[in-house]
BAKOLKE-854131 format. One line per 3 residues: their letters; for each residue z, y, x of N, C-alpha, C. Coordinates in steps of 0.2 Angstrom, whole numbers, plus 5000, padded with zeros to 4 digits. Example, Ala and Ser with C-alpha at 12.3 -4.5 7.8 and 13.67 -1.06 7.14 Angstrom:
AS> 5039,4972,5066,5039,4978,5062,5039,4984,5066  5035,4989,5064,5036,4995,5068,5039,5000,5064
END
This chain:
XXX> 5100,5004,4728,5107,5005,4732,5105,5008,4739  5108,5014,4740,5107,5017,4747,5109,5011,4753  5107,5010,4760,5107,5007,4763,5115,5008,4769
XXX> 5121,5006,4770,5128,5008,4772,5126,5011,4776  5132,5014,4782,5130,5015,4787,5129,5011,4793  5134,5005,4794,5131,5000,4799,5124,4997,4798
XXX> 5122,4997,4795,5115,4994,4794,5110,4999,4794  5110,5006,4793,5109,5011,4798,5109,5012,4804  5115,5009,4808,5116,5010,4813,5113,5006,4819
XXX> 5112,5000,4815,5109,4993,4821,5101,4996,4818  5097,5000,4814,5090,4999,4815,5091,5005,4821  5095,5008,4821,5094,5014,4830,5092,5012,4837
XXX> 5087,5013,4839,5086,5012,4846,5095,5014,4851  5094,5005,4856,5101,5008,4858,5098,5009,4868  5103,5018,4868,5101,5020,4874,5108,5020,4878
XXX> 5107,5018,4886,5112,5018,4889,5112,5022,4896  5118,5023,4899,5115,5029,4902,5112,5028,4906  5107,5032,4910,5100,5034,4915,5095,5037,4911
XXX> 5097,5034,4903,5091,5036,4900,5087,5030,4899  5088,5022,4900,5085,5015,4899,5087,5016,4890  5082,5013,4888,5082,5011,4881,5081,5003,4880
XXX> 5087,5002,4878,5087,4994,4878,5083,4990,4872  5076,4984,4875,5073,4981,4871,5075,4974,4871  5077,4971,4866,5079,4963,4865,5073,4959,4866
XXX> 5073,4953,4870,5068,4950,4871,5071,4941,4868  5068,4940,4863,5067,4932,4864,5061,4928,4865  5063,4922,4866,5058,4916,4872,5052,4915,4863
XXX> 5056,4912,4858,5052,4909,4852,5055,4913,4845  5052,4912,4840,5056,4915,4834,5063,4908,4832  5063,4903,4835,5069,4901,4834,5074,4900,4839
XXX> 5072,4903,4843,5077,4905,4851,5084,4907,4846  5090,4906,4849,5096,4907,4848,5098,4917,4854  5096,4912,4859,5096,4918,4864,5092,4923,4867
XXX> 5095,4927,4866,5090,4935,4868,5091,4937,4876  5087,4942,4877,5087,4945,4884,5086,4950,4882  5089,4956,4889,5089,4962,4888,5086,4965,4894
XXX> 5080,4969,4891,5075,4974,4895,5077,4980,4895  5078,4986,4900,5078,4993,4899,5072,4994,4902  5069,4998,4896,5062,5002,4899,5066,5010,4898
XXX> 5060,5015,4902,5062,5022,4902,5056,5024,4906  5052,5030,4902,5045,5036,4904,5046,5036,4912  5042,5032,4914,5039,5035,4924,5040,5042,4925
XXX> 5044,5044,4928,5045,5052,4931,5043,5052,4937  5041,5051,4940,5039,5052,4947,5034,5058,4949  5038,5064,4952,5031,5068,4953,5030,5069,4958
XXX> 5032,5064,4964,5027,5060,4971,5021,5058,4968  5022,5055,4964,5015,5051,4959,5009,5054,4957  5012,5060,4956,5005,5062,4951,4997,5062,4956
XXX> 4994,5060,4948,4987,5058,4951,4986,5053,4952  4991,5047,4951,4990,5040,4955,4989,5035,4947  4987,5030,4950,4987,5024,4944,4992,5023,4938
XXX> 4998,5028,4942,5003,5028,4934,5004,5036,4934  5001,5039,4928,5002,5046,4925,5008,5046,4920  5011,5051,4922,5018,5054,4919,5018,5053,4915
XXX> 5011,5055,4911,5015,5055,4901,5012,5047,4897  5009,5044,4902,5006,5037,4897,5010,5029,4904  5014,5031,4907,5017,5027,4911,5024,5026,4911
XXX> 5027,5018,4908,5032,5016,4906,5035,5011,4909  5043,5012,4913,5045,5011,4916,5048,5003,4914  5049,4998,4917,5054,4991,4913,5055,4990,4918
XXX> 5063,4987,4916,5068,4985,4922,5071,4976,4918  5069,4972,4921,5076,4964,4920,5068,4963,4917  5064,4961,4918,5061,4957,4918,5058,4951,4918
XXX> 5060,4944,4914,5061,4938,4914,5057,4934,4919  5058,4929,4924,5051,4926,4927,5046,4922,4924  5047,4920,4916,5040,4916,4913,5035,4923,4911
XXX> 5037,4928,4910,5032,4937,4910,5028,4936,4912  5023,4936,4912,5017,4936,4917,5013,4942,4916  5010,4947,4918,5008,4952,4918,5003,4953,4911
XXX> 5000,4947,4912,4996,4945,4902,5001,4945,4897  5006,4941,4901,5012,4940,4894,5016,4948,4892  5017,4951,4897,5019,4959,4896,5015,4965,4892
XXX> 5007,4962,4894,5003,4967,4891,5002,4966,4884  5003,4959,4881,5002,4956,4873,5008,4959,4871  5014,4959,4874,5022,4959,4871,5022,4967,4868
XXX> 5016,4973,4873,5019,4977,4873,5011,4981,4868  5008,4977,4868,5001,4980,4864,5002,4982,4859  5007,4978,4853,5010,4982,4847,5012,4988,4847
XXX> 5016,4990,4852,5016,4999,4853,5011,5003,4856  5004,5000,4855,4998,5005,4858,4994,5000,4861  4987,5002,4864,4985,5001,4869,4985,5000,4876
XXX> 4985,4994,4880,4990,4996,4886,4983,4994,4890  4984,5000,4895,4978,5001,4900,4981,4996,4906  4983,4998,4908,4985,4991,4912,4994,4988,4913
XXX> 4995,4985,4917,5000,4984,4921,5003,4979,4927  5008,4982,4930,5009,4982,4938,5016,4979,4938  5017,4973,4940,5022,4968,4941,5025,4969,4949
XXX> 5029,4971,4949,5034,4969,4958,5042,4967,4957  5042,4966,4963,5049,4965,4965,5052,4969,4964  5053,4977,4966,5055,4981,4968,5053,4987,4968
XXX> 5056,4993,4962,5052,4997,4962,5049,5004,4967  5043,5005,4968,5041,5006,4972,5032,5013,4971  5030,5014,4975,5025,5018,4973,5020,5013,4974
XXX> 5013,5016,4968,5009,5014,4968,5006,5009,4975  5001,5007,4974,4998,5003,4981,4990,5004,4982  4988,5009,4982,4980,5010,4980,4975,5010,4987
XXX> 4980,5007,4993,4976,5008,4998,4971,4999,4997  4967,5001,4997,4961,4993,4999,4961,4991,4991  4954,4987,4990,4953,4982,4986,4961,4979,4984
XXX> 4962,4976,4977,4966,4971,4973,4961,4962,4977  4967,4961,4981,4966,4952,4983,4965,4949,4978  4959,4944,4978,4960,4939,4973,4970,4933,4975
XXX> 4968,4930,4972,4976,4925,4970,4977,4921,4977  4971,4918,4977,4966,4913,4982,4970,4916,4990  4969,4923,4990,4971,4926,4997,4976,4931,4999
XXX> 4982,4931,4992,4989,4931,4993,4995,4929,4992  4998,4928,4996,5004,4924,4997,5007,4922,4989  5012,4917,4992,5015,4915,4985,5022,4919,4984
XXX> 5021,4921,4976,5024,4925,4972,5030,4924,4974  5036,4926,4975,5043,4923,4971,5045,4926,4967  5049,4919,4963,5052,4920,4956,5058,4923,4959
XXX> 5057,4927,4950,5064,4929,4948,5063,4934,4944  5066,4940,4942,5065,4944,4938,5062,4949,4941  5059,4954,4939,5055,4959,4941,5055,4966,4937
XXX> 5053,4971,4941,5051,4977,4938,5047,4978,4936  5041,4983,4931,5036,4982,4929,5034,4990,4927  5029,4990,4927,5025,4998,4928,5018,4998,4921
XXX> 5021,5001,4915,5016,4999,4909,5011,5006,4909  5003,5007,4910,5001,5012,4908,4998,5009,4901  4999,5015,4897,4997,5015,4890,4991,5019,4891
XXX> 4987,5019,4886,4981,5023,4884,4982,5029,4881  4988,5030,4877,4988,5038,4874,4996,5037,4875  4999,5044,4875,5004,5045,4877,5010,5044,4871
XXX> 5004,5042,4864,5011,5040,4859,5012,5035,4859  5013,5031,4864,5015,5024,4863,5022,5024,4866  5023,5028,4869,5031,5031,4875,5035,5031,4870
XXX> 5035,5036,4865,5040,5036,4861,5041,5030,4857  5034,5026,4855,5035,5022,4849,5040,5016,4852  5039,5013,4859,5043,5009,4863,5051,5011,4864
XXX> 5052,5017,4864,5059,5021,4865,5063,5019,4859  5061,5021,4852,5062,5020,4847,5062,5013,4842  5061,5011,4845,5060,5002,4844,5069,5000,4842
XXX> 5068,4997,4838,5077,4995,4834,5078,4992,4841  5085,4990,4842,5089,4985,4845,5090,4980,4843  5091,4977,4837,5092,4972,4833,5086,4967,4833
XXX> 5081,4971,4835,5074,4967,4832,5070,4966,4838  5072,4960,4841,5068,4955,4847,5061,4956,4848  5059,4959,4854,5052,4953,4856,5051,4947,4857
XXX> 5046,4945,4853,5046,4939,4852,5041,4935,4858  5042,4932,4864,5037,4932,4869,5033,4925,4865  5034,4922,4865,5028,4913,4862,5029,4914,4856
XXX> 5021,4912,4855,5022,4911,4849,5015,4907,4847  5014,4904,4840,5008,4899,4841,5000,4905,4841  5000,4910,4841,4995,4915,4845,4994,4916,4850
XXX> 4999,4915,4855,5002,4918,4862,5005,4912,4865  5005,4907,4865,5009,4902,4869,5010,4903,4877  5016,4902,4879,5018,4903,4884,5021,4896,4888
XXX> 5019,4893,4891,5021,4889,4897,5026,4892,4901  5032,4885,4899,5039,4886,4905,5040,4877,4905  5045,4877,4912,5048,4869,4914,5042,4867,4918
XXX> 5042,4861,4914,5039,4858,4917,5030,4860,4915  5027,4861,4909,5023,4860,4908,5018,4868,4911  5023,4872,4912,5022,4877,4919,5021,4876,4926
XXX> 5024,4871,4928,5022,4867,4934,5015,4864,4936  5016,4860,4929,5008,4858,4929,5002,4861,4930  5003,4865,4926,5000,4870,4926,4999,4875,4930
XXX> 5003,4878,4936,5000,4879,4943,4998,4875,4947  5000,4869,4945,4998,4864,4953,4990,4864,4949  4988,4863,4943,4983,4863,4944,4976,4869,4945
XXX> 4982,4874,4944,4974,4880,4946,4976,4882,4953  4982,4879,4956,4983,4879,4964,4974,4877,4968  4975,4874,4965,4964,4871,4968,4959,4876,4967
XXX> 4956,4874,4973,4952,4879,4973,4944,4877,4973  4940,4879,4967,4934,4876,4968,4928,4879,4971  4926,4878,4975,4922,4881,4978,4915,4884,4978
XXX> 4914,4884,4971,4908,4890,4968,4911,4894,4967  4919,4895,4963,4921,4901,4963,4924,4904,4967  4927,4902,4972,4928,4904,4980,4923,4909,4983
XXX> 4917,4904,4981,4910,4908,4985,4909,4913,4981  4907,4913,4975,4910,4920,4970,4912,4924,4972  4920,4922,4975,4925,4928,4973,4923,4932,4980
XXX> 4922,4926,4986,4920,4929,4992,4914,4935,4992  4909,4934,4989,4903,4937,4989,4905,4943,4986  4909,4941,4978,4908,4949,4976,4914,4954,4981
XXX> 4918,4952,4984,4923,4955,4990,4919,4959,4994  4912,4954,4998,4911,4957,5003,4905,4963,5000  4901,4963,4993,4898,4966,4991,4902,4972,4991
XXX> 4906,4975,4988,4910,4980,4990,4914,4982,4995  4915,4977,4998,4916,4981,5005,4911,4983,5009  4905,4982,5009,4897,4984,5012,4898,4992,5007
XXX> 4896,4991,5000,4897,4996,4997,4901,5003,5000  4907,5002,5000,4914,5007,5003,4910,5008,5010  4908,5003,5014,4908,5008,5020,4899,5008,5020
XXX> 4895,5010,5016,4891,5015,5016,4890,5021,5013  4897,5022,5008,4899,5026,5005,4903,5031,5010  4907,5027,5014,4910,5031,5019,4906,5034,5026
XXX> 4900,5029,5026,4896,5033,5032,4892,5040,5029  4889,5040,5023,4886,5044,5020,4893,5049,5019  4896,5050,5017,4902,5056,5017,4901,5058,5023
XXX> 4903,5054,5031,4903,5057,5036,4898,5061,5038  4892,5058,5037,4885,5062,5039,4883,5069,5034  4885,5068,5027,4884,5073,5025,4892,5079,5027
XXX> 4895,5077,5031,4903,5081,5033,4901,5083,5038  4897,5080,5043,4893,5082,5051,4888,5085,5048  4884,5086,5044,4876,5090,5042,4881,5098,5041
XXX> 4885,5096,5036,4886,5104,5033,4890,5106,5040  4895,5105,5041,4898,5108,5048,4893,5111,5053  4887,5107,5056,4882,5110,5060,4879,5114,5057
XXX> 4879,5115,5051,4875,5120,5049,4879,5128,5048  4885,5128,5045,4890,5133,5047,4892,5134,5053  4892,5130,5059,4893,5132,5066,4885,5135,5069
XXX> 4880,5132,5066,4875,5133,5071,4873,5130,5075  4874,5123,5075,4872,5118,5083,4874,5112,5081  4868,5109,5084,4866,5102,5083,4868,5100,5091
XXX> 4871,5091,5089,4875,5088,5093,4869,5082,5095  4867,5082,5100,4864,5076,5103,4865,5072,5108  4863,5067,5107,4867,5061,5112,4861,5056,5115
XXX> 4863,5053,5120,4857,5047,5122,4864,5042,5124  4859,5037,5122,4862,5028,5121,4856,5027,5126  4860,5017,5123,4852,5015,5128,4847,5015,5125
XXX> 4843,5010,5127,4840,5009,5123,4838,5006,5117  4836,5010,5109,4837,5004,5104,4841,5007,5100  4848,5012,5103,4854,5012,5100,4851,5018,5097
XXX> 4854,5022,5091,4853,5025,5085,4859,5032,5090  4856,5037,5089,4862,5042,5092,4865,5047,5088  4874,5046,5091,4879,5047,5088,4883,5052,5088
XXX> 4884,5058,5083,4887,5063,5084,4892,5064,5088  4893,5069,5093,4899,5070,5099,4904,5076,5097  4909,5076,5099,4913,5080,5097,4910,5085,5103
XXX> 4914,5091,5102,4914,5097,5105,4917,5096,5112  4924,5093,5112,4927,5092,5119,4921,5086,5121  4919,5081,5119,4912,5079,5125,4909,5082,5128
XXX> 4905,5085,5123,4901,5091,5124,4902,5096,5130  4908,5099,5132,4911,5100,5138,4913,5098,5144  4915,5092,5142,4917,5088,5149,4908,5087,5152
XXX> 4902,5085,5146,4896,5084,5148,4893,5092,5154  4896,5097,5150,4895,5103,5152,4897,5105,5160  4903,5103,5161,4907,5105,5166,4903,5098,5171
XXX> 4902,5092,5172,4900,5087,5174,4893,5091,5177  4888,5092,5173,4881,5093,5174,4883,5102,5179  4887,5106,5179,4889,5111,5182,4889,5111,5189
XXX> 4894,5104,5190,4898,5102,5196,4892,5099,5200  4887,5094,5197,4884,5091,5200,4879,5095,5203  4875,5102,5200,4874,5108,5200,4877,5111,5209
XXX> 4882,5114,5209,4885,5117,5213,4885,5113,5219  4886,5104,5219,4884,5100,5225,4880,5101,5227  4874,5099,5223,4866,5100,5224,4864,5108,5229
XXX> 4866,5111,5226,4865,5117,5230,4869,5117,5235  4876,5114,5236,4878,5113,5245,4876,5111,5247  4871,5104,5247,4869,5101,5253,4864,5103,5255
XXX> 4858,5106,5248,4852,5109,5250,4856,5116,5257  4860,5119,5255,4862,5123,5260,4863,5120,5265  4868,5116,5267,4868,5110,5273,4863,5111,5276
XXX> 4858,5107,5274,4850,5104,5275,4846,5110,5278  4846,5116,5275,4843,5121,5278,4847,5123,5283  4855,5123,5286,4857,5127,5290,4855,5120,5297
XXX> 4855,5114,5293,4853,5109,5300,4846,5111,5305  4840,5112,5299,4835,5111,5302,4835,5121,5305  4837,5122,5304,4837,5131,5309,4840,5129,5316
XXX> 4845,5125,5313,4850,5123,5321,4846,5119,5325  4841,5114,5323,4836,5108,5327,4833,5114,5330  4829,5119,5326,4821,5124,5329,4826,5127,5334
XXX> 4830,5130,5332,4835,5135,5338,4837,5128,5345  4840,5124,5342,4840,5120,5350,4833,5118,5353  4828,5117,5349,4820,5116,5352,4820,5122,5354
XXX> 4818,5127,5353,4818,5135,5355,4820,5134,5362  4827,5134,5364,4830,5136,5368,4828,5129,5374  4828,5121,5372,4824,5118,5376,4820,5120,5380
XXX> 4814,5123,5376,4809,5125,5377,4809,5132,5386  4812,5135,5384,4814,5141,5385,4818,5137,5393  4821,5136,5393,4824,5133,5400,4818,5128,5405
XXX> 4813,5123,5399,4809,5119,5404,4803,5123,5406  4804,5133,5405,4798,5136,5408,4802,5138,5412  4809,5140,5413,4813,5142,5420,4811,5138,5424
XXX> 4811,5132,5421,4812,5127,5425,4806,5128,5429  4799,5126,5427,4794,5126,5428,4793,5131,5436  4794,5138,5432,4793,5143,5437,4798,5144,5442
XXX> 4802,5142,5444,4807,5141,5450,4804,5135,5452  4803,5131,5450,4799,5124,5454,4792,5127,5458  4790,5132,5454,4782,5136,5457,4785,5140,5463
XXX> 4790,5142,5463,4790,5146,5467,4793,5145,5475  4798,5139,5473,4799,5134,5478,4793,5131,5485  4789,5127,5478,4785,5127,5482,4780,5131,5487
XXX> 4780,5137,5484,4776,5141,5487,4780,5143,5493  4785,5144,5493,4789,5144,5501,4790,5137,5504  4789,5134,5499,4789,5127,5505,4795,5124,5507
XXX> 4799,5126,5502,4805,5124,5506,4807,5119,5498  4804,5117,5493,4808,5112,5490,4807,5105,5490  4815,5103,5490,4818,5097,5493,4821,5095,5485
XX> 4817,5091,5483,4820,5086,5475,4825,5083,5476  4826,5081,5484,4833,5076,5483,4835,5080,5489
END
């Protein structure tokens, strides 16, 4: 017996406008009530090259608050392999500046629903999600997947709210081993960005510290005001030696000239004498 046409019509993916394709979500297989996801293919081409690629990146909207990042990658693994995913508030561009915090040293979450960024492993998983009936729920708990909500979810945070202090020291250690990593990584890009540039310019930039101190490539504009500094100081140098020499000319010229007056002197006093007429006072 061919199948009517309503019952052809409820296994159709139901699409609304934007381009969201609506997936039914319920909590258990005996849940009465369902919830409503729109997912739709990431367009973003501010994006490309970042952590979510155009053709393996899947967009979801109205996402429940018992979801948890684990609970979205299991819900969604039956259409593919799911490379990762990225839970927010608020949709928004990737976040790739700095290491991922542990839990330990970010703020606390708020509830409520969320938006959520699914990359897949191969691009055919976009359509197999698109094409997903509407009549036919995800099924989120189940006894291979059980999900904590109420109360026994409460519990359940206050207890890993604690923090034990092997794995703190852990989490800490392997944070700062890569951060040591990253900025050795980054001073060797510099020196090998300093090496080639010297070498296509033709000159070597040298410096003096104190003592002890390791010396540290100068820019160009240093290297100038050093230039114009050592000039200046240059240009003094040589006024005052000019000084210095115009003084000691002026001392011998007034000795000279002393000299030259106390032989006047001299010989008018000899002459005085000889006529006999000098009177000192």
């Amino acid at each position: 017996m061919a199948p009517s046409k309503k019952e052809h019509a409820s296994c159709q993916p139901c699409i609304i406008p934007g381009g969201f394709t609506v997936l039914s979500l319920q909590f258990s297989s005996d849940s009465v009530a369902q919830h409503s996801m729109y997912v739709k293919e990431h367009k973003v081409r501010a994006e490309k090259g970042s952590r979510r690629p155009l053709d393996r990146t899947l967009f979801v909207l109205n996402i429940p608050p018992y979801c948890s990042e684990g609970v979205v990658k299991d819900l969604f693994s039956q259409f593919g392999s799911v490379e990762s995913v990225e839970l927010r508030h608020h949709p928004g561009s990737s976040q790739e500046s700095g290491p991922r915090l542990s839990r330990f040293f970010r703020p606390a979450e708020k509830q409520g629903f969320k938006v959520g960024y699914i990359v897949f492993q191969n691009s055919s998983s976009l359509p197999a999600v698109k094409s997903h009936p509407h009549d036919v729920p995800l099924v989120v708990c189940s006894e291979q997947r059980p999900v904590a909500t109420g109360v026994q979810k409460w519990i359940q945070q206050y207890t890993e709210s604690f923090i034990h202090p092997e794995k703190l020291q852990q989490i800490v250690d392997t944070f700062m081993q890569g951060y040591d990593k990253r900025k050795e990584e980054e001073a060797e890009r510099q020196k090998q960005e300093t090496e080639q540039q010297q070498e296509e310019e033709g000159w070597v930039k040298v410096s003096r510290g104190h003592k002890g101190a390791k010396a540290r490539p100068r820019s160009e504009a240093a290297n100038q005001r050093t230039l114009q500094k050592e000039i200046r100081k240059k240009k003094r140098k040589e006024l005052m030696n000019f000084y210095t020499w115009q003084h000691r000319n002026t001392q011998k010229e007034n000795i000279a000239e002393l000299r030259k007056k106390f032989e006047e002197d001299k010989q008018r006093i000899a002459l005085l004498r000889a006529q006999r007429k000098f009177k000192p006072y």
